[in-house]
C-alpha positions, 0 to 999 in steps of 0.5 A: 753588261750581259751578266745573264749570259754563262761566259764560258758557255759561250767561248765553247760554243763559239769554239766548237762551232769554229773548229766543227763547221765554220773554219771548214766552210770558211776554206770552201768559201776562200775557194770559190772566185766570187768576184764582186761585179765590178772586177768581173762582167761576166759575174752572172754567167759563171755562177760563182756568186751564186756558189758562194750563196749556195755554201753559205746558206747550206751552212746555215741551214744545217745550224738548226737555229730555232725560229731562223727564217732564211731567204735569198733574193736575186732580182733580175741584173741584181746581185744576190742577197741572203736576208735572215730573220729572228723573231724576239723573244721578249715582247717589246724588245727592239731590232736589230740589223747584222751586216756583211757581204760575201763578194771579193776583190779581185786576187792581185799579184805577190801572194807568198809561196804557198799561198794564193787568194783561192787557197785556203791555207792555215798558218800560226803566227808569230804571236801564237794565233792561228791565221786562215789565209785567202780571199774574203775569210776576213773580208767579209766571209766570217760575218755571217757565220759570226751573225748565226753563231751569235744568234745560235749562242743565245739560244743555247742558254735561253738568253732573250733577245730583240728581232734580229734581221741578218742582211748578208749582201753581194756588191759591196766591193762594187761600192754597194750598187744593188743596195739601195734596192734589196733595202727599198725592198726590204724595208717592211721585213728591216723594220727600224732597226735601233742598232746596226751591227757591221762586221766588216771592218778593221782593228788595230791590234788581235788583244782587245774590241775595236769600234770603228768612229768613221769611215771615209767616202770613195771615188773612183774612175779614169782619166784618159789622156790622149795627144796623138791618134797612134804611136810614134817613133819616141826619136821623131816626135819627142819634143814635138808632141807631149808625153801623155804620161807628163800632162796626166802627171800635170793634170794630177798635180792640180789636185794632189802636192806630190811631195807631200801626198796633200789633197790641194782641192779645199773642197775635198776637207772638211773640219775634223770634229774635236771627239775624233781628234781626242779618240785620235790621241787614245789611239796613237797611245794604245798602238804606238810603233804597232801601228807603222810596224803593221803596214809592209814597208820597205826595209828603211822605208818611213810613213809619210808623216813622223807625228803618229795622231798625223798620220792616223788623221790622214788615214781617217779623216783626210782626203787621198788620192791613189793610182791604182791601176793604169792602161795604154802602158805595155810592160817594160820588158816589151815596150819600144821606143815608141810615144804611146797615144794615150795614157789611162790612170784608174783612180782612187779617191778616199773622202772624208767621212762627212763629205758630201760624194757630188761636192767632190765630184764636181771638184774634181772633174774640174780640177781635171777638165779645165785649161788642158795643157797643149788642148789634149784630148781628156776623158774623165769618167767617174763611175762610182763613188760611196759616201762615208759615214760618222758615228752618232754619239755613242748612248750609255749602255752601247758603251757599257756592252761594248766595253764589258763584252771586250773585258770579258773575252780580251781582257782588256777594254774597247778602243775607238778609232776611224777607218780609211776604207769605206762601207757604203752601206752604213752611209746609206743606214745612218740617213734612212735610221738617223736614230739608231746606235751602231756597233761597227766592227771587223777581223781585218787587224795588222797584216790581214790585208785585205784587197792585197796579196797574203789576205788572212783572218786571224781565228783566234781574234775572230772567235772572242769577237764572235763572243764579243757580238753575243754578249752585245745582243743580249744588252741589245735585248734589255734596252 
């Protein structure tokens, strides 16, 4: 526990620095349509990444955080890489690596009156906190201002610390593609880091820490289902020629029970290690109804599943699939009564945190590609997929900072827990630092929503987490 470090100092740093600087920066940062490259091709030519990097460093830059080396990288066809660095204060300590992006999804449909994904808007909640809303402040704008501030905390009381390497990136939206580069790059100035800090994940509730166990794979792609060469008058060919909607919806069906939403491809399971399970039932006891009440169901509407550790398994730890998106449909307020020549679905698979991404792959191509009903024409293009990731056991004094810095500034202990989502890169460092602990974390608590409309960063939550991080960098420092 970080009893060398002033708890009330902290909290006022943090807050000063919030209310001063960041939650201004963090509005300019919501502004800016910075789309991650996979949802915008033009990415490179319109600047935007580029004046996202802008603001961010501008920021940091005006901290005047001793000993702060900054550099931003953006190798040619490559997005764009912030990279930080800290020298240790106390000889021998270890690194440590902080994590976040600053790319966006997309800004979808549905935002509330008066709000917008690039339009930052402060509103305070029900429970009294105040939420900043808008694309990417909880996703993942707030990390490195969170990572500075940390390090700036530290600082202000003379608190020794490791080598503290701050690695803010721009495609993980896009499933981290550049990655793998800036980090072959990298790896003299990265080092070996003995502990990797995320900021990019979720919470189950705004009253205490959360640390994420796991984080499921992803694949995704199109399946394109063809039959005839143009449209046809619905009244000449139905009942000659198939739908091409009903054979994607047969294709679909070999993979998915559509009753129940089970994955029926055996490949895509795996068998759920018995520490999960348990962190599963402590879960389900902290949150309870919380933990439904959190998603926007429809007014009677109920989960897939009644059974609450089920239900959370589902979310973490066992395969999906989601349609989410679609072509080749016009609106229904235009379309004819006409039989489309082709149907195009996007899809979205979420894996297992242990999958291996080419096992899945393979499966489901042939689950889609094999015995084509009435031999339509079936184009499958899987065009990127990230695998998932599953925490190391956890060493005594990770437990003993990670649960002291959540009592300290919420008053109430850790919790662990899986994540749906995905982080590729954390499957990238566990393999390339099999022996370092890892602190993953995140603001995206209940109805923050990220990806969807109404995104928002609840600041009250985000600034104790912030405290949360300095306290865990000064134990770092000591182990």
């Amino acid at each position: 526990m970080a009893t060398k470090v002033d708890q009330k100092r902290v909290e006022e740093l943090v807050n000063n620095e919030f209310e001063k600087t960041i939650i201004k920066c963090l509005e300019d940062y919501i502004r800016i349509e910075n789309l991650s490259p996979s949802y915008d091709s033009q990415y490179a030519e319109n600047g935007k990444q580029e004046e996202a990097v802008d603001l961010l460093v501008r920021w940091v830059n005006d901290q005047n955080v001793p000993g702060l080396k900054l550099e931003t990288l953006c190798a040619p066809g490559k997005t764009p890489v912030i990279f930080i660095e800290f020298d240790a204060t106390k000889e021998g300590a270890p690194t440590v690596l902080l994590y976040g992006h600053m790319d966006k999804q997309p800004p979808f449909t549905g935002w509330d009156e008066g709000l917008g994904p690039y339009k930052p808007v402060i509103r305070k909640g029900e429970d009294g906190d105040s939420y900043l809303y808008g694309r990417g402040g909880a996703d993942d704008g707030y990390a490195i201002f969170a990572a500075v501030t940390a390090v700036k905390a530290l600082k202000d009381q003379n608190i020794p610390h490791g080598r503290i390497v701050i690695l803010i990136e721009g495609s993980e939206e896009s499933g981290s593609p550049d990655l793998p580069y800036y980090i072959e790059k990298l790896s003299d100035r990265i080092g070996t880091p003995s502990l990797v800090v995320c900021l990019d994940s979720g919470a189950g509730n705004y009253k205490q820490l959360w640390i994420t166990t796991s984080l499921r794979g992803v694949i995704v792609g199109d399946i394109d289902v063809s039959l005839i060469t143009e449209g046809v008058h619905s009244g000449s060919a139905s009942g000659v020629v198939a739908d091409s909607f009903r054979v994607a919806r047969q294709l679909l069906s070999r993979i998915e029970d559509e009753k129940t939403g089970e994955i029926l491809i055996k490949d895509l399971h795996v068998e759920i290690p018995p520490q999960r399970l348990e962190q599963v039932k402590v879960t389900a006891e902290v949150l309870g109804a919380e933990f439904v009440a959190s998603y926007p169901l429809n007014k009677n509407t109920l989960p897939v599943e009644s059974n609450l550790p089920e239900l959370m398994l589902n979310r973490t730890w066992r395969p999906t699939l989601t349609v989410v998106g679609a072509s080749g449909l016009p609106d229904a307020k235009i379309a004819g009564n006409v039989l489309r020549p082709n149907t195009k679905l996007r899809l979205s698979f979420r894996l297992p945190p242990s999958l291996e991404v080419k096992k899945a792959e393979q499966a489901i191509k042939e689950a889609l590609t094999k015995d084509i009903p009435y031999n339509a024409k079936v184009e499958v293009n899987l065009d990127h997929g990230g695998a998932g990731w599953d925490a190391p056991a956890t060493v005594d004094w990770v437990e003993k900072a990670v649960q002291g810095a959540s009592n300290r500034y919420y008053g109430k202990p850790a919790v662990y827990q899986g994540e749906g989502g995905s982080i590729p890169f954390m499957g990238m460092l566990g393999k390339k630092f099999p022996k370092a602990q890892f602190v993953i974390t995140g603001v995206l608590g209940p109805k923050s929503n990220a990806h969807g409309p109404n995104e928002c960063i609840n600041l009250d939550y985000t600034k104790k987490l912030n405290c949360c991080i300095v306290d865990i960098l000064a134990d770092h420092a000591e182990n």
